[in-house]
KOLVOVO-810909 format. One line per 3 residues: number of its first residue (from 1); their letters; for each residue y, z, x of N, C-alpha, C. Coordinates in steps of 0.001 Angstrom, whole numbers, plus 500000, padded with zeros to 6 digits. Layout:
<sites>
NUM	A	Y/Z/X/Y/Z/X/Y/Z/X | ...
</sites>
This chain:
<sites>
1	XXX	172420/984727/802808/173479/984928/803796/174446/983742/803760 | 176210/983853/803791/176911/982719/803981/176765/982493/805011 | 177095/980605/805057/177243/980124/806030/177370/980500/807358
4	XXX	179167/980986/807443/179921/981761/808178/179152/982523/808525 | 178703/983573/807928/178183/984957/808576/176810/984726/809511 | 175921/983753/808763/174665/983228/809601/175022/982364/810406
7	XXX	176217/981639/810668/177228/981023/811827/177439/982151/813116 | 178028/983077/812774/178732/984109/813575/176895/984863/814010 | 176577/985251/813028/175099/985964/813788/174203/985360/814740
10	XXX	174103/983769/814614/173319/982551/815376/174263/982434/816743 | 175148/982477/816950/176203/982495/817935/175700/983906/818915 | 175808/984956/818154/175955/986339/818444/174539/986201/819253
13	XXX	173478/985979/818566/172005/985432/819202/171879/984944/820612 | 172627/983433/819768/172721/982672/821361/172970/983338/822611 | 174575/983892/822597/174991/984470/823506/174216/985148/824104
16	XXX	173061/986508/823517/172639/987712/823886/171507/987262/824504 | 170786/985853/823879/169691/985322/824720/169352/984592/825864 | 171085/984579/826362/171514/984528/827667/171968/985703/828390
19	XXX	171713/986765/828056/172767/988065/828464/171430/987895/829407 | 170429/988279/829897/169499/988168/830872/170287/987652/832023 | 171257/987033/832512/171585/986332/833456/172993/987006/834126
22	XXX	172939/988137/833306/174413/989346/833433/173324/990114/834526 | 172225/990177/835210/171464/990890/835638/170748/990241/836313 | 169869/989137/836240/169206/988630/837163/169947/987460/837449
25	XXX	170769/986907/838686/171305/985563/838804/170674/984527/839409 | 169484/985015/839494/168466/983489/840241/167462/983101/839246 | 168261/983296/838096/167693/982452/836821/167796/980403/836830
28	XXX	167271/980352/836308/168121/978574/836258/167959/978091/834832 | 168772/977185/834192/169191/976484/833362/168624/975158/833288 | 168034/974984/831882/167738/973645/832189/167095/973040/830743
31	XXX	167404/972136/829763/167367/971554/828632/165885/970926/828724 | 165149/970313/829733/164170/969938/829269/163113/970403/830675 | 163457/970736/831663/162337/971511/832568/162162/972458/832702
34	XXX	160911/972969/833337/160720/973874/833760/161363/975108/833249 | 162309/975257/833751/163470/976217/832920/163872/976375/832062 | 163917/975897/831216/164008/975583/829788/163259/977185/828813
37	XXX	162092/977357/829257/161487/978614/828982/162686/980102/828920 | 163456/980355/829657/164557/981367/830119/165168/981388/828606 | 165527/980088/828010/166335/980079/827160/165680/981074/825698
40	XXX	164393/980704/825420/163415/980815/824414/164471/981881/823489 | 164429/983072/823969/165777/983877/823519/166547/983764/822581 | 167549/982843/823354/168506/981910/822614/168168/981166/821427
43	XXX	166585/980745/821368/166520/979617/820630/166636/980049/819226 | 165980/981189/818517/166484/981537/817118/167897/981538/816744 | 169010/982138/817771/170407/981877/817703/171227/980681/817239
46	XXX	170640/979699/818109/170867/978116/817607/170500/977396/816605 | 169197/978057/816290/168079/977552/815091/169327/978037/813648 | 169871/979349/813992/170804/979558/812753/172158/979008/812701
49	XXX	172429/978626/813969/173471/977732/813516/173466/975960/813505 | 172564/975829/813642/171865/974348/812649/171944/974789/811131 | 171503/975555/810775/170963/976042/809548/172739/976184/808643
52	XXX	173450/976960/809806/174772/977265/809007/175829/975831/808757 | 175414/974972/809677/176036/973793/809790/175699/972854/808549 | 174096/972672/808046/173303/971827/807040/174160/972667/805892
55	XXX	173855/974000/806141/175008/974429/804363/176129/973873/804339 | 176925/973964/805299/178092/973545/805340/178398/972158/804626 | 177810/971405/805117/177445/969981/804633/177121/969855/803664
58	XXX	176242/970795/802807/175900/970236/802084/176831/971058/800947 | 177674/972261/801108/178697/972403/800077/179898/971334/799861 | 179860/970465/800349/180676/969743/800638/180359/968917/799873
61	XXX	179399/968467/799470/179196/967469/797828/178556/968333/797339 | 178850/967286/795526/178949/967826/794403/177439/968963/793909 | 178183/969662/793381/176402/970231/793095/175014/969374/792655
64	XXX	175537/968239/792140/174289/967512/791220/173503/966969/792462 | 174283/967034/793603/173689/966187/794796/173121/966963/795905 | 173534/968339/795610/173369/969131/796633/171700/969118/797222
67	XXX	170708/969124/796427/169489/969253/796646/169064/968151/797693 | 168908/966910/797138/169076/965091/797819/169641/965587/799425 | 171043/966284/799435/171780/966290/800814/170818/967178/801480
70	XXX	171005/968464/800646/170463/969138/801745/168972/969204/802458 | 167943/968139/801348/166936/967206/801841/167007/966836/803334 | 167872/965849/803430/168194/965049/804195/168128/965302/805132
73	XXX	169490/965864/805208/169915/966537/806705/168952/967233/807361 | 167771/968285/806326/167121/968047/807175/166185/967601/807893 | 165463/966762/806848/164942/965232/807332/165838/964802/808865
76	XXX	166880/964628/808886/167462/963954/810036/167218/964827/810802 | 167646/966055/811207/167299/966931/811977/166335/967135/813045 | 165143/966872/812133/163793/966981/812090/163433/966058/813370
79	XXX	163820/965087/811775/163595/963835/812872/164200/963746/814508 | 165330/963989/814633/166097/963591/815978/165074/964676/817019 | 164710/965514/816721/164245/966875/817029/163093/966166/817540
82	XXX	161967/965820/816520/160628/965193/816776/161147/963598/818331 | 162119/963213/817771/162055/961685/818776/162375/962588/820261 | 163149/963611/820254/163621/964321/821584/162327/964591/821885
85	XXX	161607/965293/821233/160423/966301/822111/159675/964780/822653 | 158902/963653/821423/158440/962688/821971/158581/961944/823572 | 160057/961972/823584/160900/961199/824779/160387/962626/826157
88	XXX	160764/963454/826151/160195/964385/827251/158923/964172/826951 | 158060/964564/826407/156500/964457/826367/156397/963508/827253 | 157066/962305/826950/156260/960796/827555/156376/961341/829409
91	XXX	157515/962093/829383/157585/961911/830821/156541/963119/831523 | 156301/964080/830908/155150/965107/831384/153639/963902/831687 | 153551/963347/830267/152003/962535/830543/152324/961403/831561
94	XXX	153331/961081/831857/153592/959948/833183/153456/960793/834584 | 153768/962287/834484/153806/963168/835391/152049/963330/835561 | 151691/963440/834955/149992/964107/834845/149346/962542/835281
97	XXX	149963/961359/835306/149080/960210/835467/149481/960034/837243 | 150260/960061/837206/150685/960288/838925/150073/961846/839674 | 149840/962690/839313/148791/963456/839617/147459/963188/840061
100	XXX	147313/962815/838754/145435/962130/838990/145633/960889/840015 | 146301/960189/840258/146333/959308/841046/146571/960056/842315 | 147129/960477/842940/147196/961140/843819/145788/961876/844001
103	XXX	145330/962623/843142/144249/963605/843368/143417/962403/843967 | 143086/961339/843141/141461/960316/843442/142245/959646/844578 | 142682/959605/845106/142997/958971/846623/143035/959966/847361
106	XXX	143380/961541/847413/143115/962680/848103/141167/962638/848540 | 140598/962458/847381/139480/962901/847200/138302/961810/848146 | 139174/960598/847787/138207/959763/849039/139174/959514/850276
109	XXX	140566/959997/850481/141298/959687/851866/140549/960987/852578 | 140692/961939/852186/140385/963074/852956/139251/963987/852646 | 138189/963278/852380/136669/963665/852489/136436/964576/853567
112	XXX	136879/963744/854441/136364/964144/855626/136870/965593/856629 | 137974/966019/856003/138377/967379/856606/138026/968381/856592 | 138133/969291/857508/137441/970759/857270/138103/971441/856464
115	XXX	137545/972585/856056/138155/973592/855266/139170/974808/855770 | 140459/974971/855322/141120/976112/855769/142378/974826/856396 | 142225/973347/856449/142683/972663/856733/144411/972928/855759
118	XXX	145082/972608/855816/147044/972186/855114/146958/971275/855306 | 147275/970515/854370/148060/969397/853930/149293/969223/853198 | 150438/968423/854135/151461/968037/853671/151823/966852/852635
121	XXX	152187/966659/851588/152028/965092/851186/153283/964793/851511 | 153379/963264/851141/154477/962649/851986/154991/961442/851174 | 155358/961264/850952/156220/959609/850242/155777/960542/848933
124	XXX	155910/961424/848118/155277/961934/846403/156544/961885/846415 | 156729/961634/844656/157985/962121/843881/157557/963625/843208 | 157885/964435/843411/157454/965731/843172/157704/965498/841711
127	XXX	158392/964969/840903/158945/964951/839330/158606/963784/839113 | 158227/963662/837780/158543/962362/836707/159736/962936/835390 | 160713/962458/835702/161895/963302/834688/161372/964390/835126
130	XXX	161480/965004/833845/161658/966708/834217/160100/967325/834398 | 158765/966282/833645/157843/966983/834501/157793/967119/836108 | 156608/967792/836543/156116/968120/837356/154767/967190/837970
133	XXX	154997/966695/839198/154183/966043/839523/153000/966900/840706 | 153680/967599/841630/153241/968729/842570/154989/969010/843013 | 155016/970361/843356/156105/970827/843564/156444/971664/844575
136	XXX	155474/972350/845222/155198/973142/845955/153683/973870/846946 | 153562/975137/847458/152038/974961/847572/151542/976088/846241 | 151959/976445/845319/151427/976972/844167/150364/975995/843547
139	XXX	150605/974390/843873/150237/973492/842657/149332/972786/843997 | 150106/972314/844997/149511/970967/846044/148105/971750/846554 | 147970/972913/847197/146860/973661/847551/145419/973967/846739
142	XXX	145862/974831/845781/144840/974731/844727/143864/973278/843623 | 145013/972705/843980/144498/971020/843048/143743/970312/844196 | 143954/970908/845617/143425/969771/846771/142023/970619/847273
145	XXX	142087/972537/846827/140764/972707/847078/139962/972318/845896 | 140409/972529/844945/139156/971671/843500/138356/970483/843684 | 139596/969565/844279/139130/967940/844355/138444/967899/845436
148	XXX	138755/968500/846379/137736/968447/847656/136780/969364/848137 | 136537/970413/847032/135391/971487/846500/135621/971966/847881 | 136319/972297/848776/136459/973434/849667/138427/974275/849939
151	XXX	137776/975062/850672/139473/975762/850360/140917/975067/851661 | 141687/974758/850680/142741/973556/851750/143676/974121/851073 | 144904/974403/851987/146131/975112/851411/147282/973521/851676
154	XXX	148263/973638/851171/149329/972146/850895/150545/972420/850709 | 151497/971749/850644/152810/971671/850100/153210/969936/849920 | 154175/969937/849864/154576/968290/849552/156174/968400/850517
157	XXX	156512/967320/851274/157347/966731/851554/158453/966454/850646 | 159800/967492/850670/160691/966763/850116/162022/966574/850900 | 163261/966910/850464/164540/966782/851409/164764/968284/851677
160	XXX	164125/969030/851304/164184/970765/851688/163258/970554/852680 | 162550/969940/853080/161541/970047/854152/162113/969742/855491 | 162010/971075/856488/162313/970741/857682/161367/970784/859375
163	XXX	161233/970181/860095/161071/970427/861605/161218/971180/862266 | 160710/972322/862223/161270/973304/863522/160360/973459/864747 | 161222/974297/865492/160753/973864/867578/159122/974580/866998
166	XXX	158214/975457/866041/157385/975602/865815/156086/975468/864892 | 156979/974476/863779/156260/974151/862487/156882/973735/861640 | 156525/973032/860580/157439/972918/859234/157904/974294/858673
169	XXX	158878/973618/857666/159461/974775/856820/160038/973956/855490 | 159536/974906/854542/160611/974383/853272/160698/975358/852528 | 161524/974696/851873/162164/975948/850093/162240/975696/849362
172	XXX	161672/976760/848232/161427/976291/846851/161878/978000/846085 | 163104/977784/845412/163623/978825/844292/163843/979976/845368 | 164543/979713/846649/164661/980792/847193/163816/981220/848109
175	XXX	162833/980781/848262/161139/981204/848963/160811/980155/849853 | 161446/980592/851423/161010/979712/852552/159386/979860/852953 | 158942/978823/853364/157319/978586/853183/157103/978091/854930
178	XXX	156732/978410/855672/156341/977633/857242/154970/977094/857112 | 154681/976443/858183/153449/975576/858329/153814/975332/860098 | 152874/976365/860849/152587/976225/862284/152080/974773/862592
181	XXX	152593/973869/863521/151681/972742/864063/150144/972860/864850 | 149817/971929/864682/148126/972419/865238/147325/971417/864934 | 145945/971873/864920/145430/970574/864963/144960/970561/863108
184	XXX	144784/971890/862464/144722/971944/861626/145737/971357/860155 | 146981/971455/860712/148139/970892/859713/148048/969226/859981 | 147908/968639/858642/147845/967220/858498/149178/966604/857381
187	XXX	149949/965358/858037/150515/965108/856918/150132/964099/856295 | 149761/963577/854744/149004/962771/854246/149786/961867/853276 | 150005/960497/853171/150399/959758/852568/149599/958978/851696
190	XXX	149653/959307/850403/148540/958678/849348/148522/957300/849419 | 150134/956913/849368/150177/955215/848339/150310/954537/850165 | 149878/955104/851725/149376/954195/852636/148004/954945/852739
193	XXX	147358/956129/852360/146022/956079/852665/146399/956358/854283 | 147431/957106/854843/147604/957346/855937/147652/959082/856243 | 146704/959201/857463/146419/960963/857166/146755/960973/859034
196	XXX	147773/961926/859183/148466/962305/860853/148878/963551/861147 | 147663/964101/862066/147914/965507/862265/149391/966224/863282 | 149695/966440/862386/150678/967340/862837/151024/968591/864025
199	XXX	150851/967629/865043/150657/968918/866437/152219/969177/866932 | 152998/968791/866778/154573/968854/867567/155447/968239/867163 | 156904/969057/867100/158220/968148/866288/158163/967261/866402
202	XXX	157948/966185/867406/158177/964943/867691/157359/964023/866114 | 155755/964253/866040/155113/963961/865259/155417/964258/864138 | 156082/965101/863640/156437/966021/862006/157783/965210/862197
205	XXX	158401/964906/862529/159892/964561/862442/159727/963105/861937 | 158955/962449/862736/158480/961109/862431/157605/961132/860928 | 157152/961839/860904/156389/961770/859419/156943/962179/858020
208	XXX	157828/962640/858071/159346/963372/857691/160121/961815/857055 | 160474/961677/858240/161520/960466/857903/160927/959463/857029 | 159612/959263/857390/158729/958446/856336/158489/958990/854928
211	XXX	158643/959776/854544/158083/960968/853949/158565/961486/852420 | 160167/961081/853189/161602/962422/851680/161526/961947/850592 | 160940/960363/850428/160695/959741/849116/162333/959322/848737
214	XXX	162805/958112/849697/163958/957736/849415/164431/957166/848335 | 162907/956254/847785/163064/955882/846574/163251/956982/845371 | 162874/958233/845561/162763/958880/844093/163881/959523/843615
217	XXX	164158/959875/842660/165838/959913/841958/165866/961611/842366 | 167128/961645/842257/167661/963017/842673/167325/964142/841983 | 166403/964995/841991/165927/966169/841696/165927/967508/841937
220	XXX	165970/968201/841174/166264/969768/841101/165032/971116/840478 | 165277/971763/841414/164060/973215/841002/164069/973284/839835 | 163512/973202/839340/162978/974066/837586/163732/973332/836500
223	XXX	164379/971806/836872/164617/970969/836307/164166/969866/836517 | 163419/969630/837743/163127/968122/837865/164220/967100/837704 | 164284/965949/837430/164907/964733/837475/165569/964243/836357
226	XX	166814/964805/836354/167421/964913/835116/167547/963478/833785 | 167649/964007/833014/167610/962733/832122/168271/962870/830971
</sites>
């Protein structure tokens, strides 16, 4: 196939492996999180116009050299390709080490709770870059009944998290989540080892403000912390 034509078809690709989003619009976009998956589609599209680009290049010197170039390039390719994935990787396994840390301070802060208990966390960076550190109660609930071998439902504290005259509330991809006050809802802070049950706005508001993770960089659904 020429260049051009495997140019124009890799394009044609791309495009169509975004056409998904002509139909569903609460898709999200995103180069190295979470989201990133949506694209998959796309990705043979692009893969051919890398491919149409290296010919290009490499008609461009002499034939005796052509082999050597077109080596190369994609040697370089490769390479830039391999150092990208490396550079995200690092930040998933920095994500998974702040996990476990969290989990083994869950596991001896809150021994002591009953089961059927919620827990809020509080000061977490939900992301490391674009991994995932806990994000929601899909991840905070299930990881906190394992570690504490009984059943505890969770979410995490972020700047979507709000106070209302009857309970928390937050959102994640569209999907508001409540949490009634009581004696059962606890909010828990790993890095003070501080655990405060959550009976009334007054108390959730205060634990809140402590809580949004002022230090952690500005982050987004199904992208995490851009980079």
């Amino acid at each position: 196939m020429r260049p051009a034509i495997m140019a124009v078809v890799g394009l044609a690709t791309f495009l169509l492996g975004h056409a998904v989003f002509l139909v569903l619009g609460g898709l999200l976009l995103s180069p190295t999180g979470l989201s990133n998956r949506v694209t998959m589609a796309a990705a043979p599209g692009l893969a051919m116009i890398f491919v149409a680009a290296m010919c290009w290049v490499t008609q461009l010197s002499s034939e005796r050299i052509r082999g050597p170039v077109m080596a190369t390039t994609i040697g370089l390719v490769v390479a830039v390709a391999m150092l990208r994935i490396s550079i995200i990787e690092s930040y998933w396994v920095d994500a998974s080490r702040r996990q476990q840390q969290i989990l083994t301070a869950a596991k001896r802060d809150l021994a002591g709770l009953p089961q059927g208990s919620t827990i809020i966390l509080g000061g977490v960076c939900p992301y490391a870059g674009p991994g995932v550190v806990f994000e929601t109660y899909w991840d905070v609930g299930p990881a906190l009944s394992i570690i504490l071998d009984r059943q505890i439902s969770g979410d995490i504290a972020t700047d979507r998290t709000r106070s209302g005259p009857i309970g928390l509330e937050t959102s994640l991809y569209g999907e508001l989540t409540g949490y009634p006050y009581g004696l059962g809802l606890f909010g828990y802070q790993p890095d003070r080892r501080r655990v405060v049950r959550l009976t009334n706005p007054k108390v959730a508001r205060a634990f809140l403000s402590e809580s949004h993770g002022a230090s952690c960089p500005r982050s987004y659904p199904g992208q995490g912390e851009l980079i």
